[in-house]
ROPADREN-371587 format. One record per residue (C-alpha): residue in three letters; x, y, z. Coordinates in nm, 2 decimals. Example, Ala and Ser with C-alpha at 12.3 -4.5 7.8 and 13.67 -1.06 7.14 Angstrom:
% residues 2
{pt ALA,{1.23,-0.45,0.78}}
{pt SER,{1.37,-0.11,0.71}}
//
This chain:
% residues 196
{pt UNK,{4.70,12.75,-10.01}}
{pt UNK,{4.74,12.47,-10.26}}
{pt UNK,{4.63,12.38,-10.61}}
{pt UNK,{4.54,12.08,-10.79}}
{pt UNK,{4.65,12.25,-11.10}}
{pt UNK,{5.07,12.13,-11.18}}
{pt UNK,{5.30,12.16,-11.44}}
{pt UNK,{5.50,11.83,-11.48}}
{pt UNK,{5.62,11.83,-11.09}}
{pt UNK,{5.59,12.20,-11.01}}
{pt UNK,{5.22,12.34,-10.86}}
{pt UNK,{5.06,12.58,-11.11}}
{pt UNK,{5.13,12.89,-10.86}}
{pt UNK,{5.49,12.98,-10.70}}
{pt UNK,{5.53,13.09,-10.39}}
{pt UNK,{5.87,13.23,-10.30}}
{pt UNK,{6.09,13.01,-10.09}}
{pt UNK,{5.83,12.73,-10.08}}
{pt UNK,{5.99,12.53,-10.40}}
{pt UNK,{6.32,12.36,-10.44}}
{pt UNK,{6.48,12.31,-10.71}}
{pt UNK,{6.67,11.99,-10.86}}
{pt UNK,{7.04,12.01,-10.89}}
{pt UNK,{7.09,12.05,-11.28}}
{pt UNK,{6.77,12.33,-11.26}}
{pt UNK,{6.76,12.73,-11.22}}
{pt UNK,{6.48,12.97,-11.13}}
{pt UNK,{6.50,13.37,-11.35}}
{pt UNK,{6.29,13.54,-11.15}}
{pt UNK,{6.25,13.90,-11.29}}
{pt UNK,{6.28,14.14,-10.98}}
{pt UNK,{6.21,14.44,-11.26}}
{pt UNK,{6.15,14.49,-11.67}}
{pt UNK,{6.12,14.86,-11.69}}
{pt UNK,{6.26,15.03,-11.96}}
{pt UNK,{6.46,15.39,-11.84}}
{pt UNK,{6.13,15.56,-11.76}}
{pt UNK,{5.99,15.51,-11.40}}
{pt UNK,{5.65,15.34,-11.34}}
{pt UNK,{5.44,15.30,-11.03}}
{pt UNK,{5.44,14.95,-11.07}}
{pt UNK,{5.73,14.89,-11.27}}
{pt UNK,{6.08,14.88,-11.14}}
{pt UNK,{6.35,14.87,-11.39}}
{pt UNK,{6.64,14.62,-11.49}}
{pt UNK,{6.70,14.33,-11.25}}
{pt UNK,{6.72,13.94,-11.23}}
{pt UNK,{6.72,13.68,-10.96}}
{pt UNK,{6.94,13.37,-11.08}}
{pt UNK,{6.84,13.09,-10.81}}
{pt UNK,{7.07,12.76,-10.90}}
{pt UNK,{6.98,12.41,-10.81}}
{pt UNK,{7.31,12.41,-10.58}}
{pt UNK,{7.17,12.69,-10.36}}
{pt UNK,{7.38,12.99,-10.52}}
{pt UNK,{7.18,13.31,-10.62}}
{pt UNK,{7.30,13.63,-10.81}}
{pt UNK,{7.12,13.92,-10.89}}
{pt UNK,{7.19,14.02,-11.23}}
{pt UNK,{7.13,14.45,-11.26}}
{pt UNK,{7.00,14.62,-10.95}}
{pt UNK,{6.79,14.92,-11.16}}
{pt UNK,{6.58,15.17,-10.95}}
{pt UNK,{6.26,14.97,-10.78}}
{pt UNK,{6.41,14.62,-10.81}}
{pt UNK,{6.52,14.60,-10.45}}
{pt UNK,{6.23,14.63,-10.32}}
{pt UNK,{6.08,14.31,-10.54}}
{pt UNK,{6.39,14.14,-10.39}}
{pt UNK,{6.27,14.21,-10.02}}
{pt UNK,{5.94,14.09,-10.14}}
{pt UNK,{6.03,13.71,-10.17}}
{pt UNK,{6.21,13.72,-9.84}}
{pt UNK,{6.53,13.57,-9.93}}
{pt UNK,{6.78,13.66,-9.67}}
{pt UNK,{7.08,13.94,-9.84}}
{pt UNK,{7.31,13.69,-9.67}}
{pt UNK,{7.24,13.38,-9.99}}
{pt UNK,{7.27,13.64,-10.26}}
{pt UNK,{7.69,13.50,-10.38}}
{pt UNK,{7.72,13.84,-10.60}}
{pt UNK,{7.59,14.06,-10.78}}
{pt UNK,{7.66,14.18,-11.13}}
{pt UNK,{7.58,14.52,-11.33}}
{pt UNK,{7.60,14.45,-11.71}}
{pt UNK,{7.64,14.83,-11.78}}
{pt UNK,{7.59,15.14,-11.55}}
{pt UNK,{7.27,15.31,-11.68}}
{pt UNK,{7.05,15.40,-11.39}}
{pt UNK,{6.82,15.19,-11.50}}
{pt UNK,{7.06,14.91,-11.46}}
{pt UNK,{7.25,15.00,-11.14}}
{pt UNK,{7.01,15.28,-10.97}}
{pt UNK,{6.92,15.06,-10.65}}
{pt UNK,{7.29,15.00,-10.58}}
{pt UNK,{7.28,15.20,-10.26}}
{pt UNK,{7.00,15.01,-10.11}}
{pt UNK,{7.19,14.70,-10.26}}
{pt UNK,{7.50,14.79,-10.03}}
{pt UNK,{7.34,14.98,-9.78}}
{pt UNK,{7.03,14.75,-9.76}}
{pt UNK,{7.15,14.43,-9.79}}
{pt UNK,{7.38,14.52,-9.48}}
{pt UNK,{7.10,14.64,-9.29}}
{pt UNK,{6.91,14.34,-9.35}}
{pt UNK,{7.15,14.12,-9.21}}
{pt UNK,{7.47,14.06,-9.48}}
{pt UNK,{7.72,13.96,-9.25}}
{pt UNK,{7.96,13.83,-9.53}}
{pt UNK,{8.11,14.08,-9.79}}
{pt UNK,{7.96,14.22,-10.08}}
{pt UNK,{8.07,14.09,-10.39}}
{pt UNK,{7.98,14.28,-10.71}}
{pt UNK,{8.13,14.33,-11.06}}
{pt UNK,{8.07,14.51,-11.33}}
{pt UNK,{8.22,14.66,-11.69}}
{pt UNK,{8.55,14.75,-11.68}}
{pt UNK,{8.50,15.05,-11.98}}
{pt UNK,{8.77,15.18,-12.24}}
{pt UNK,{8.85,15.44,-11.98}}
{pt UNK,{8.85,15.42,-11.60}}
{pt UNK,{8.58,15.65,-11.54}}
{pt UNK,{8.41,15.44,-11.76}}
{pt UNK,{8.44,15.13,-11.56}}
{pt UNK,{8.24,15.00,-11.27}}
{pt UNK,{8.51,15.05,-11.02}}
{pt UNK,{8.50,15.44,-11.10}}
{pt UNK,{8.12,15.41,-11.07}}
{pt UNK,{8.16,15.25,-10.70}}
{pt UNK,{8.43,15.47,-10.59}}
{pt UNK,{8.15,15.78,-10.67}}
{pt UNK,{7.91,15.64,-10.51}}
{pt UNK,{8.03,15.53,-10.24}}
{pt UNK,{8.13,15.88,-10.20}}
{pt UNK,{7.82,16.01,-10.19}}
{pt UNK,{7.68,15.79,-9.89}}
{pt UNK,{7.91,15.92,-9.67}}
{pt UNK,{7.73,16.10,-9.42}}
{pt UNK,{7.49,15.77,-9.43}}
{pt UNK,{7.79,15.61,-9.37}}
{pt UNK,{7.97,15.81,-9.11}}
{pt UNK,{7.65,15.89,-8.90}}
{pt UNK,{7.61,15.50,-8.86}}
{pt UNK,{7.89,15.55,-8.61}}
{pt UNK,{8.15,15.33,-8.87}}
{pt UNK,{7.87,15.04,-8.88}}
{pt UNK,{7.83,15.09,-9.21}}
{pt UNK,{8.12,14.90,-9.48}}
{pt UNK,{8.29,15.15,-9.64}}
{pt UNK,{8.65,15.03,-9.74}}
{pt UNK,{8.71,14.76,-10.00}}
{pt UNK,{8.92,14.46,-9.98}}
{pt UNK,{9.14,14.40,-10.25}}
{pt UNK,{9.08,14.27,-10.55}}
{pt UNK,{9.05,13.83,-10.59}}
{pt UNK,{9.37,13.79,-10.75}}
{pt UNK,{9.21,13.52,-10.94}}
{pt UNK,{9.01,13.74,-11.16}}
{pt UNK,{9.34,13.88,-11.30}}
{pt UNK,{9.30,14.07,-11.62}}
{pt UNK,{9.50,13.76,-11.79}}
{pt UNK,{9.28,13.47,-11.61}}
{pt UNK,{8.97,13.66,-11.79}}
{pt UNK,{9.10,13.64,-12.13}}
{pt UNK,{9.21,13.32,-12.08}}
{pt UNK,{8.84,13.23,-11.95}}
{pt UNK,{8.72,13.36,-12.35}}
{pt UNK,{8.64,13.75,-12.20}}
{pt UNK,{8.68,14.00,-12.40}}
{pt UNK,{8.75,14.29,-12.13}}
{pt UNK,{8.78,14.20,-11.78}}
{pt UNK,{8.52,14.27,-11.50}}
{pt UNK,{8.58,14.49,-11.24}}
{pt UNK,{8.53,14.32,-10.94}}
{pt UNK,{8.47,14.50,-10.62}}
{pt UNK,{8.44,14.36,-10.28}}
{pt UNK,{8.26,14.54,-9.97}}
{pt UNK,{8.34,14.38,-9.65}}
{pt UNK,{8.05,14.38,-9.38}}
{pt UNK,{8.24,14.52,-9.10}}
{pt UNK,{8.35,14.95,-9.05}}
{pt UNK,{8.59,15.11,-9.28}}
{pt UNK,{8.98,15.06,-9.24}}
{pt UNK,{9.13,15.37,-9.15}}
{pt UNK,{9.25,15.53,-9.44}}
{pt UNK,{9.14,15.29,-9.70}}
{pt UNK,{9.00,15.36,-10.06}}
{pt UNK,{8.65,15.28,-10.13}}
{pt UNK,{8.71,15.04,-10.41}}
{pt UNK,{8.94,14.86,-10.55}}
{pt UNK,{8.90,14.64,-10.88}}
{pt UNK,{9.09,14.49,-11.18}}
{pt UNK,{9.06,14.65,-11.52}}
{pt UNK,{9.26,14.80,-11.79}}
{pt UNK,{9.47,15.10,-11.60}}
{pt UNK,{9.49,14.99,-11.29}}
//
């Protein structure tokens, strides 16, 4: 269904994964704008970042937003990371379907999220992963080990001292879920931070 109506060289209506974008653009689509309080219609924090150079990260995954994100039909597999900026629910409630999800929806790469590191370690995002990654694990283990569980270490490039030199403050905890069944004795996470 067209228009006649456009804006410069865009059509008046979008229609996920019907327009490209130039190479020096970007897309912000909000996947959810709810404040801490659930509505029917409402999910809470998230952002789709869509770059002219085909990258996408989803910025905050809060409770509701991942099923906007199945809603445009935009395969798990192009998301390139994801990134919490703090670890209220309302910012990081959908990260089991995230992990779980996008794996069920046909990720075959691993999952790359980061986070906060925090002034303490159960404060940080890899703390935050570790837990809940903890409590999947009967989702986990009845998938008969289909299901990631074990981290791969973290990028060496995103070294506590490479951050600071890159102008950040504190460090992000990175964390790195690989597609395929859990190493035999592995830990869950593994990230860079203050501590660790």
């Amino acid at each position: 269904m067209g228009t006649q109506s456009t804006r410069g060289t865009y059509p008046e209506q979008f229609y996920p994964n019907t327009e490209i974008l130039g190479e020096q653009e970007l897309r912000i689509t909000a996947l959810g704008t709810g404040r801490p309080f659930l509505r029917r219609s409402q999910a809470n924090a998230s952002w789709l970042i869509e770059l002219g150079n085909e990258d996408k990260f989803v910025f905050d995954f809060g409770f509701g937003s991942q099923m906007n994100f199945t809603a445009l039909e935009i395969p798990y597999g192009d998301i390139n990371a994801y990134f919490a900026t703090h670890l209220h629910t309302d910012h990081v409630g959908d990260f089991g379907q995230v992990w779980v999800g996008s794996w069920a929806g046909g990720r075959l790469k691993p999952l790359e999220v980061y986070g906060p590191s925090g002034p303490e370690p159960k404060y940080g995002f890899k703390y935050f992963c570790e837990k809940q990654l903890e409590s999947y694990v009967w989702d986990r283990d009845t998938r008969g080990g289909g299901l990631p569980a074990a981290a791969e270490g973290p990028d060496p490039d995103r070294s506590p001292e490479r951050a600071r030199q890159e102008g950040h403050r504190r460090p992000a905890d990175h964390v790195r879920l690989p597609r395929g069944a859990a190493a035999a004795g592995g830990t869950a996470c593994r990230g860079r931070g203050p501590g660790w």
